[in-house]
N, C-alpha and C positions, 0 to 999 in steps of 0.2 A: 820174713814176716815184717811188716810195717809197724812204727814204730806208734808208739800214743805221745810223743813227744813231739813236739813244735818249737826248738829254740831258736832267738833271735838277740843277737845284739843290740840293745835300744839307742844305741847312738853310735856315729862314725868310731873309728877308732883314736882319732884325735877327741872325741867329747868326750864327758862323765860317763866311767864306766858300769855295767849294770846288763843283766841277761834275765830275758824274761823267757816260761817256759810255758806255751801253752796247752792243755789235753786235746787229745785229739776228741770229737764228736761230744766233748763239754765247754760248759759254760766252768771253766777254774783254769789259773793260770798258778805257778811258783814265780816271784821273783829274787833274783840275786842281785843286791846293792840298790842302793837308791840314790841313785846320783840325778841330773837332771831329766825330769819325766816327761817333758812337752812334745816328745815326738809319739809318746803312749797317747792313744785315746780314752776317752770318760769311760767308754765300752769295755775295752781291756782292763781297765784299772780293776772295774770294779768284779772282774772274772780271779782277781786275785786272791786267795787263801791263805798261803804262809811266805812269808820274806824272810831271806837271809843275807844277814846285813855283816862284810867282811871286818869293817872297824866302823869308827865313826869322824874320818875325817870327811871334809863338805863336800867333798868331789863325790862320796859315796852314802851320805845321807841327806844333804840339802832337800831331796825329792819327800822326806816325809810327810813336810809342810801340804803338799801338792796332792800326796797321795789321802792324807786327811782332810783335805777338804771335798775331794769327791765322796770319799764313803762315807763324811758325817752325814748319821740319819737315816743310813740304809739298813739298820738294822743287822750290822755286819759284825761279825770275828773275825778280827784278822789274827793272827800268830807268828811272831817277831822272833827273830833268835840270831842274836850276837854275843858279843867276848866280853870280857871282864868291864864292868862298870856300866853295861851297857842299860841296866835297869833303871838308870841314873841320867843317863843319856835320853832315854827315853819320855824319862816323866818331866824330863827340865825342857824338854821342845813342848808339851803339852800344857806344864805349868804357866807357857809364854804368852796365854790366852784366857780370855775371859769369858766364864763358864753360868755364868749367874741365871740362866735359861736352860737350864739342860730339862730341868722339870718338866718342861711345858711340854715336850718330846714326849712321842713314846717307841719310836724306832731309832737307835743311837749306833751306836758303833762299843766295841769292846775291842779292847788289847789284851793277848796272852803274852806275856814277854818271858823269854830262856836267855838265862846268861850263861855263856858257858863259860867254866874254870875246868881247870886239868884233871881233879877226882868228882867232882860233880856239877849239876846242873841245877840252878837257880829259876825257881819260877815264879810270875806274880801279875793277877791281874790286875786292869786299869778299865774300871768302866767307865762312861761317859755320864751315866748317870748318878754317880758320886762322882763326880768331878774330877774324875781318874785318879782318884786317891785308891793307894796300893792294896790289894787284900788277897786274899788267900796265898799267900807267901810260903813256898817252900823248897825243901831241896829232894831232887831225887838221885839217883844211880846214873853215872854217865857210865855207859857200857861199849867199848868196839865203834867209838866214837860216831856213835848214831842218835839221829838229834830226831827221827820222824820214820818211822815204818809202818806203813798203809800194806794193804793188799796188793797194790801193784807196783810199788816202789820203796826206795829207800834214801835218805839224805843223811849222807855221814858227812864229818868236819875233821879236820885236821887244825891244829891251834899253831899259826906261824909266826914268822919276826919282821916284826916292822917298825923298832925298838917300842914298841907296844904290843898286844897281843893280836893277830891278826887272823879272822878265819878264811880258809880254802872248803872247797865243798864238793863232794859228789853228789849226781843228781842215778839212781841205779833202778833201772826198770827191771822189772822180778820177770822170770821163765815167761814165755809165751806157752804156754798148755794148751793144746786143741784139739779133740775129738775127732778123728777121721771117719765122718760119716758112711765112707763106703763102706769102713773095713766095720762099723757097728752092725749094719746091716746085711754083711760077709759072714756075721759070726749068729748073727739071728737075736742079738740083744736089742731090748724094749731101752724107748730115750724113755727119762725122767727125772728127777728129783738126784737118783745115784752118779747120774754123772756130773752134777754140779760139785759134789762130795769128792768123787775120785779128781777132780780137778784140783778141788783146797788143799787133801790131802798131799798133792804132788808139791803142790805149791811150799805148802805146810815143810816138807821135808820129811815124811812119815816114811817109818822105815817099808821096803819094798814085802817084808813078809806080812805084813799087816793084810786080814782079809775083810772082801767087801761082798757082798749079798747082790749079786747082779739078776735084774730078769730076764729073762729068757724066753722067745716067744715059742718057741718047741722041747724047751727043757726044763719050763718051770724055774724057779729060782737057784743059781747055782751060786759056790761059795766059789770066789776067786781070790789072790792075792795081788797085791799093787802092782807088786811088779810083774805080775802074768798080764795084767790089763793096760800097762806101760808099755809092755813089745805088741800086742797085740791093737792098743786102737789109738793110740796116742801119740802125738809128733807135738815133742818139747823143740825150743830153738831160745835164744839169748836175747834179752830186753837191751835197750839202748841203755850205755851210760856216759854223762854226762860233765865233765868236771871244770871247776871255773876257779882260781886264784888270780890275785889280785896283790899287790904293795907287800912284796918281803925280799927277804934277801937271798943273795947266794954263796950259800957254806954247806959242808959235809950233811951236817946235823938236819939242817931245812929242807936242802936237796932231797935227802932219805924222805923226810914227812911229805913233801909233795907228789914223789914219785909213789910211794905206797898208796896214794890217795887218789892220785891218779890213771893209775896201771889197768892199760887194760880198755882206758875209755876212746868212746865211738868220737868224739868231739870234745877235745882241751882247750878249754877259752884259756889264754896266758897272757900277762899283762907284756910289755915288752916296751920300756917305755924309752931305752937307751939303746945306742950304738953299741957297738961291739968296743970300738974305740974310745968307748965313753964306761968300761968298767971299774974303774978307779970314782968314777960320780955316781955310778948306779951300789957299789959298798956305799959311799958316805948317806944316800937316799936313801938307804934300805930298798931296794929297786933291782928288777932283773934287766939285763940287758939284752935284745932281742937272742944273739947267739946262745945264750946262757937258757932261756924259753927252749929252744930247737930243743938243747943239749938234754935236758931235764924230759923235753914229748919225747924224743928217741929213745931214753933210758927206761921211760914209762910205760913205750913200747903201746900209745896210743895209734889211733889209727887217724882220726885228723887234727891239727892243728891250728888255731885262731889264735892268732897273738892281734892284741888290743891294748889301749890305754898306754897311746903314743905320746912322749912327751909336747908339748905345745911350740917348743923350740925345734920340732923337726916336720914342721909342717911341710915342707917339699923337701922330704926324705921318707916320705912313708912306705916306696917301695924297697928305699932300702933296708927298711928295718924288716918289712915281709922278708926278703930277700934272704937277709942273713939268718932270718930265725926259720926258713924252711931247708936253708943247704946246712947248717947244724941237725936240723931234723932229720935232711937225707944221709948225714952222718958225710957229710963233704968238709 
């Protein structure tokens, strides 16, 4: 089954790191980091809906500046979600502008911002039209470290070290559910409205006794249960996932957090900024080093591997650092 997902790295692996994610057969994009955006188009930017911003040093927010100027005016939400202080972070790039015309506007831009801490989740908006002065401020439930669950997906975070707080992210596409048309009309069932229903409910997680009211074009309405309608018309299959880290370290503790976070996934973006030989500079940078990336996908037990956000001092050594973080991955 083909995926709804489009990711793309926005820049070489030597630039400012950042992955952008587009839907298939829509106008919405996810971004991950906001490092420099000038290889994105006006058109992509503004396909964006939620960001997630792994800390806020420049290499990985600088791009806000950039991406505010195209969507001032569009009448847009955007939905921001980074780590501790980031509320803070947020309002002081916006406070560095002058607002004295927002009035005159009637299509502006709003910001939802989530901060995440380790028992809950901080939120608060910023509109354009007060001046992006903070309001509805609150805290809710951080649960199974999931920061957004739509219909067809989910974006969980893991909180890492980068002697600051740093987020990693899954990006998890929910069951592919589809109706086997031949076997619906094998069985002599009417389409309508119930298989929209027996869809959600799968999706839902409902348990398989649960019964649904099917028609029936020679039996009149019959009672069935999910799971009778699950063997008989339905082919589930596994959504793409996604996972992307960024600037942390390598220890027991961290390792655990990333591989739980990532385990499993179709594509591991992993920063890899150091030599193998360079792991005594990658502890002092809070930084992994290409081998140490492999070691971490193999454990994770992904199935591919993008190491990215190569240090700037190994500009012709990039293959090496590939090199080393795919023969750790093949477990050589």
């Amino acid at each position: 089954m083909r995926s709804n997902f489009l990711p793309k790295l926005i820049n070489d692996p030597l630039g400012d790191p950042g992955v952008m994610v587009e839907f298939l057969c829509q106008q919405r994009a996810l971004q991950f980091d906001l490092g420099d955006l000038s290889s994105i188009t006006n058109s992509e930017l503004l396909k964006i809906s939620h960001i997630f911003i792994s800390h806020t040093h420049i290499d990985h927010f600088i791009g806000f500046d950039h991406l505010l100027r195209v969507i001032f005016g569009r009448g847009k939400t955007i939905h921001l979600y980074g780590p501790e202080n980031f509320i803070t972070n947020v309002a002081g790039k916006l406070a560095g502008f002058t607002w004295n015309l927002v009035d005159r506007y009637s299509e502006l831009v709003t910001f939802e911002v989530t901060e995440v801490h380790s028992s809950h989740l901080v939120k608060v908006k910023l509109k354009a039209i007060d001046r992006f002065k903070q309001s509805d401020k609150r805290e809710i439930p951080f649960e199974n470290g999931i920061l957004l669950d739509e219909e067809k997906f989910t974006v969980r975070t893991a909180i890492l070290e980068h002697r600051i707080p740093c987020l990693g992210f899954s990006l998890e596409e929910k069951n592919h559910v589809n109706i086997c048309k031949d076997k619906l009309k094998k069985k002599h069932y009417q389409s309508g409205p119930w298989l929209k229903e027996l869809k959600k409910y799968i999706c839902a997680g409902k348990s398989d006794e649960y019964i649904l009211e099917v028609p029936s074009m020679v039996k009149g309405t019959q009672k069935k249960t999910l799971g009778q309608l699950k063997l008989e018309l339905v082919l589930i299959s596994p959504g793409q996932k996604i996972s992307y880290v960024v600037d942390t370290v390598y220890n027991e503790a961290n390792k655990k957090r990333i591989i739980d976070l990532a385990r499993g996934s179709d594509i591991f973006y992993c920063e890899s900024p150091f030599l193998a030989e360079e792991e005594a500079r990658g502890q002092e940078r809070f930084h992994l080093t290409a081998r140490q990336a492999g070691i971490i996908a193999r454990q994770a037990e992904v199935k591919k591997l993008n190491v990215f956000h190569f240090s700037g001092r190994h500009t012709l050594r990039t293959e090496q650092l590939i090199q080393e973080a795919d023969e750790a991955f093949m477990g050589k």
